[in-house]
N, C-alpha and C positions, 0 to 999 in steps of 0.2 A: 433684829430687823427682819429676820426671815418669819420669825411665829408673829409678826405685824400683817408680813405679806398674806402671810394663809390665810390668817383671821379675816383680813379684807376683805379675799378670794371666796369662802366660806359666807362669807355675810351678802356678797353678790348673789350667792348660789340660794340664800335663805330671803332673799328678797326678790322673787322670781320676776315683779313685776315692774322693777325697777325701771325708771327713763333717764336718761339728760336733764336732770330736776331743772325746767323749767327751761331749757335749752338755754341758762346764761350764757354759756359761752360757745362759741362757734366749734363745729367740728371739723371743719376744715378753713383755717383761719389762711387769707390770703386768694384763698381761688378765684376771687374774682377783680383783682387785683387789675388783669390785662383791661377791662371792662372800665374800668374807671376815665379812659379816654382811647378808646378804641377807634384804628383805623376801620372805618366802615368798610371802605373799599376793597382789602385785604380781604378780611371777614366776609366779606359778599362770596369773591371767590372758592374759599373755602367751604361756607355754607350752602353753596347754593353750586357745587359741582359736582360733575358726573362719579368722582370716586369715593361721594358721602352715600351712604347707604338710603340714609332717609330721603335725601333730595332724588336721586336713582327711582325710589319708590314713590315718591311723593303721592300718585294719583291711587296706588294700590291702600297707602296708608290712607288718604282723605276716604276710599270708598268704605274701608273697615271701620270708620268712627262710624260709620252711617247719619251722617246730619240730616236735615229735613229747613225745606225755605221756613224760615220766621224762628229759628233755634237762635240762641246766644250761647257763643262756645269764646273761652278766654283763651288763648296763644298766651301760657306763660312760658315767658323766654323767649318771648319772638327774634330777638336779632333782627337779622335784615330784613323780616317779614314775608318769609317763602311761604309758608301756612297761612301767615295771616289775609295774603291775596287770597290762598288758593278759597279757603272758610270765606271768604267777603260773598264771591260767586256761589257757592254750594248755601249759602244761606238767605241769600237775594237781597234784595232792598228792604222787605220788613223785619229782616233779622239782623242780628247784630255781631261783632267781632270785638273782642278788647283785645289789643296788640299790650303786653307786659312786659316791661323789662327791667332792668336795672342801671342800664344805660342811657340816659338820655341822647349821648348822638343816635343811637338805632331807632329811637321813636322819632327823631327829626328825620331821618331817613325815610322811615315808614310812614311820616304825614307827604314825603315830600313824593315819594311814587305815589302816592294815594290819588292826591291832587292831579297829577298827570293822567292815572289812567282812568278818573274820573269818578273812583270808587267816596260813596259816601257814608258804607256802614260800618266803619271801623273806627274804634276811640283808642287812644294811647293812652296807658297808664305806666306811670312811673314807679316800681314797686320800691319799697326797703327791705332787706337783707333780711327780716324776717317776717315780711306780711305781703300777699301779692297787692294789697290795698283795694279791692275789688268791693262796691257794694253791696250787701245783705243780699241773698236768695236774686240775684243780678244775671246768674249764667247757668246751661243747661249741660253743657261740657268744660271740663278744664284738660287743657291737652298741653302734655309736660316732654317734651321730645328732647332730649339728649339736656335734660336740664336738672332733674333733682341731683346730680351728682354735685353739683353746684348751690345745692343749697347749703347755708352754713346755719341755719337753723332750720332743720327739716318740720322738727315736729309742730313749731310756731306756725310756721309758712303752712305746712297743710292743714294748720285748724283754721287758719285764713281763709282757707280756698273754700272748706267745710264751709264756712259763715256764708260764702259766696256763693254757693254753690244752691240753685232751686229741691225741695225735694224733689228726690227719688234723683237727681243730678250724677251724673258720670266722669271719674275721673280717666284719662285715659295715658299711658306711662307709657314710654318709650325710652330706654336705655340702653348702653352698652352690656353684651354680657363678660361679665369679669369673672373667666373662671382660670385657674391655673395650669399652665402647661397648655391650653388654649389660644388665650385670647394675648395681645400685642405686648409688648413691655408696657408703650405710650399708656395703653387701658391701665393695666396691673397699675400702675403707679400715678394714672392720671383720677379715676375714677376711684373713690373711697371704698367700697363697698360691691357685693354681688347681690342678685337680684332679690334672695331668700331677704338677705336684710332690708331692701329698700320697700320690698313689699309690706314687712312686716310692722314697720314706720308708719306706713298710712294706711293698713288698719288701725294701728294702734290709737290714729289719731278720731278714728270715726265713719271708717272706711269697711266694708263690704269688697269682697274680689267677686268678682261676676267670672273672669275667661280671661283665658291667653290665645290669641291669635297666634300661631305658629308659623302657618305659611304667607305670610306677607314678609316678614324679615330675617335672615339669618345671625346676620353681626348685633344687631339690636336685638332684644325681647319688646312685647307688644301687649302689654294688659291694661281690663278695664276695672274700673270699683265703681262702684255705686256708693252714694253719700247714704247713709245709714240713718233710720228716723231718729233714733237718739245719738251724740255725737260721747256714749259711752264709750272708753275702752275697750278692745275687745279681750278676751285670753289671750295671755301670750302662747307663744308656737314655743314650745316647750324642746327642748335638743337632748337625744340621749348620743352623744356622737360615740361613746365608749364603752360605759356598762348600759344595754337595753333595758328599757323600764322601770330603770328607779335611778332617782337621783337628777330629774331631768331640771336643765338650768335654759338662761335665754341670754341669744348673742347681744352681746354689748359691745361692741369694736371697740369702742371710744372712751369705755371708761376707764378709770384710772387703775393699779396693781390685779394686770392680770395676769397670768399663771407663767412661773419662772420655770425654765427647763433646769434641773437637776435638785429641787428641790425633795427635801426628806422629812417626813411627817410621819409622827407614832400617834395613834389613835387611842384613847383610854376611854375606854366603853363600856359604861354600867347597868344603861338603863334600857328599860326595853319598852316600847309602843302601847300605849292605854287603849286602843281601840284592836282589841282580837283581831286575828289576819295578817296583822302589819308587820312586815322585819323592822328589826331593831335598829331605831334612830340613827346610831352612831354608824350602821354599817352603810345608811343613806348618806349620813357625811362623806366620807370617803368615795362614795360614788361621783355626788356632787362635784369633789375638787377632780377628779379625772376627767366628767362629762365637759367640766369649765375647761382643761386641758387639750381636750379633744377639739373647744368650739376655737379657743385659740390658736389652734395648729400643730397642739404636741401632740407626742404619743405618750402609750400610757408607760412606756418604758422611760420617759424622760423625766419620770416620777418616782421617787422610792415612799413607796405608803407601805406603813405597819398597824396592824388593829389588833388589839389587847382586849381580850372579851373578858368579864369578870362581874362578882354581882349575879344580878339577875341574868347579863346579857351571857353569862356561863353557857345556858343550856344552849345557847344559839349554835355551840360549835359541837353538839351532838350528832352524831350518824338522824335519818331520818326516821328510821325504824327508835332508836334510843328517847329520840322527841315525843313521838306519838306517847310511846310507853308514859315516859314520866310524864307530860303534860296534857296526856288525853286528848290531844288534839293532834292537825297536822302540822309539820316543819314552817314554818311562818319566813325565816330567813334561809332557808335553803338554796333558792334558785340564785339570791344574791349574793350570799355566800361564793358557791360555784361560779358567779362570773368573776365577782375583786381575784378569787383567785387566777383565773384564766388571764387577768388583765395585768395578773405580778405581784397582785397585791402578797404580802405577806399576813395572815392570820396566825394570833397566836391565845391559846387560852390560859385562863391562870390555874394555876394544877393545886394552890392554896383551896380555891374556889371549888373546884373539882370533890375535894379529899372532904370539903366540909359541907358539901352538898351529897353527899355519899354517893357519888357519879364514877362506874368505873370507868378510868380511862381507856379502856377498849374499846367504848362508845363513843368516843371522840372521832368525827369526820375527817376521810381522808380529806386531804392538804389544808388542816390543820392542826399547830403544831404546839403541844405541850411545855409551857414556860414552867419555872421552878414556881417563879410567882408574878401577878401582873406589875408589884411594885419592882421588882427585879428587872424585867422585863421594858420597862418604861424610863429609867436610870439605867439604861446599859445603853439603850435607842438617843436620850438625849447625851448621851455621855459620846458619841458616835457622829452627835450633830444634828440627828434629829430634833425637828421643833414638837414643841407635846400639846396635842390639841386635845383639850377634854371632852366627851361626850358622856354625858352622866345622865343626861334626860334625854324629851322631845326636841 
């Protein structure tokens, strides 16, 4: 079971650009649960009172989207429709407002001040769970205020907004920040995610980050995107949270076997990198399953990793000065070498390999350590409980 989990873990880590294939299934299933027949009245209060940050700020944050009369900007998530009044007036009678939600009583609500206070540029749309339902190229802003944490299909929902959205259109986010030892319990447990990830969501989906507005709110963050001429992917934001600069993976909160605290992994490492320059494949493996450890919240001690160099990848565990010698070039795995170790990793070379490479073991790099043989070495580690992950090639 446990050389199922690594394998997983490792196949996340080699699939860097991995999504929610197709967002089947919600990531956070239930959250919108209360919505389903919401006291309005209740929710007014809460939304729209002096200890919510964004209603506190409301005119600081309408001034920072900077609208202009005759723009069309979406209120997705309107609720009781505090934006969407305030957007009605800052975009005047030739511009437009779509009030979004997923609740029907708040758009009954929001036709019904509408009609009182006389306003006539604001349309209700009823969204579903994974599309705002908005028009083709229909709106100039889409303004998401204490609402992506709520969405249960993120990546769907913003290629909606994408379709909806005018060129060169501006997405503008507003969320809690969720960071730890910070921010509330309510946050920590209410809201899925911190900002790194939610941002990196709607790039992915087609989004451009233009700025973070800082001084308008402190409990919320405050960023815009720009809708992007093609609605490609972008790179992902790659994480070295452990070993720096190699091995880098991308936060997945949601996916399924991620990295178990006390697991034990023996590395069998033969092959070494086709393209000159490169350290040896297997010692990126290892990397990988830490930097996964690190995005997860372990450390790297909640790991016991072993690497067995042998084969080609022999010379890897040579001094730098012994490399250059025999391979006429410079140490290619050296700098990564020195971190696995710094990080706990255990390195060990096969001393078979050594004796028939005619390499003397003098020339073996400190903190790395001389096995009898890699096959010894490997059957001693899974005999101990270690799981045996091969690394023989790329």
């Amino acid at each position: 079971m446990l050389l199922k989990r690594i394998c997983g873990v490792l196949l996340l880590g080699s699939t860097l650009a991995l999504s929610v294939d197709a967002q089947e299934k919600s990531v956070r299933p239930g959250i919108n649960d209360p919505f389903q027949n919401p006291d309005v009245k209740k929710y007014a209060e809460t939304f729209e009172g002096e200890s919510r940050e964004v209603f506190a700020k409301r005119k600081e944050v309408v001034t920072a989207i900077g609208l202009k009369p005759g723009m069309a900007i979406a209120d997705i998530g309107a609720g009781t429709g505090l934006y969407t009044r305030l957007f009605a007036s800052e975009v005047g009678p030739k511009g437009k407002v779509y009030a979004v939600d997923i609740a029907q009583k708040f758009l009954d609500h929001i036709a019904t001040v509408k009609k009182e206070a006389g306003i006539k540029n604001v349309t209700s749309v009823l969204c579903k769970p994974h599309s705002a339902e908005l028009p083709a190229e229909s709106v100039d802003v889409a303004f998401i205020c204490d609402t992506y944490h709520h969405f249960e299909f993120p990546e769907r929902t913003m290629q909606s907004i994408h379709t909806a959205l005018k060129p060169g259109g501006r997405v503008v986010l507003t969320d809690f920040r969720r960071v730890k030892g910070q921010s509330t319990d309510w946050v920590m447990n209410h809201v899925r995610a911190g900002q790194d990830v939610f941002e990196q969501e709607i790039v992915d989906a087609g989004f451009k980050r233009l700025k973070e507005v800082k001084e308008t709110l402190k409990d919320n963050y405050f960023i815009v995107f720009e809708k992007a001429e093609k609605a490609e992917k972008a790179e992902p934001k790659m994480l070295f949270t452990v070993i720096a600069g190699y091995g880098g993976v991308v936060r997945l909160p949601d996916a399924v076997e991620q990295p178990t605290k006390g697991s034990k992994v023996v590395f069998d490492v033969t092959g070494i990198a086709k393209e000159t320059g490169k350290p040896v494949p297997g010692l990126e493996r290892a990397a990988v399953l830490l930097n996964l450890a690190g995005v997860s919240g372990l450390k790297a001690s909640d790991l016991e990793l072993v690497v067995v160099l042998h084969g080609e990848a022999t010379y890897a565990a040579l001094s730098n000065e012994a490399f250059k010698t025999t391979r006429d070039r410079p140490h290619d795995s050296s700098e990564l070498i020195d971190r696995l170790v710094k990080a706990g990793v255990k390195v060990q070379v096969c001393g078979q390999s050594l004796a028939r490479k005619k390499l003397d073991p003098k020339s073996v790099r400190p903190g790395v350590a001389i096995a009898a043989s890699a096959m010894t070495a490997t059957l001693n580690h899974q005999a101990k409980g270690y799981s045996y992950v091969p690394a023989h090639g790329q």
